[in-house]
N, C-alpha and C positions, 0 to 999 in steps of 0.2 A: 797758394801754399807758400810761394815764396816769401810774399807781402807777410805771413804770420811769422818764419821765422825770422825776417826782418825787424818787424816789431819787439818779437821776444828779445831779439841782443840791443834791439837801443833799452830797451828795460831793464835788461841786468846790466849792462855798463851804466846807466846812473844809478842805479842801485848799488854801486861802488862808489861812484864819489862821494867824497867828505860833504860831509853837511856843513852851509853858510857859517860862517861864524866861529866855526871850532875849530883848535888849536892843527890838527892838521891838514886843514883847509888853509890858516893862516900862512902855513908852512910852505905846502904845494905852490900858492901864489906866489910865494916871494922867490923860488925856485923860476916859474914863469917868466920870460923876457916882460918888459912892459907895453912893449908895443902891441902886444897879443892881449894886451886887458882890452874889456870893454868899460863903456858906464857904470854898469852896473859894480863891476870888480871892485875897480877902484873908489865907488863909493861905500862899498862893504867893505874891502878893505880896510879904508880908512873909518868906518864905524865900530867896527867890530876887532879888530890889529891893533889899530894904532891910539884911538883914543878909549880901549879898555878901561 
């Protein structure tokens, strides 16, 4: 029982985050210390942010 309602709240919390690439995802991250990006961030970031 526990393990489901477990699962249910990691499911609606990313069902909340901003989706890759759009404008308030852009926003969120740059909010974000940098030290806290990963790889992946900063490569979206920089794909999707900075060279629009």
């Amino acid at each position: 029982m526990k393990f489901i309602c477990i699962a249910a709240a990691v499911l609606l919390l990313n069902a909340c985050s901003a989706e890759v690439g759009s404008d308030s995802w852009c926003a969120d991250l740059k909010e974000k210390p940098k030290g806290e990006w990963n790889s992946n961030d900063a490569g979206n970031f920089a794909k999707h942010c900075v060279f629009k």
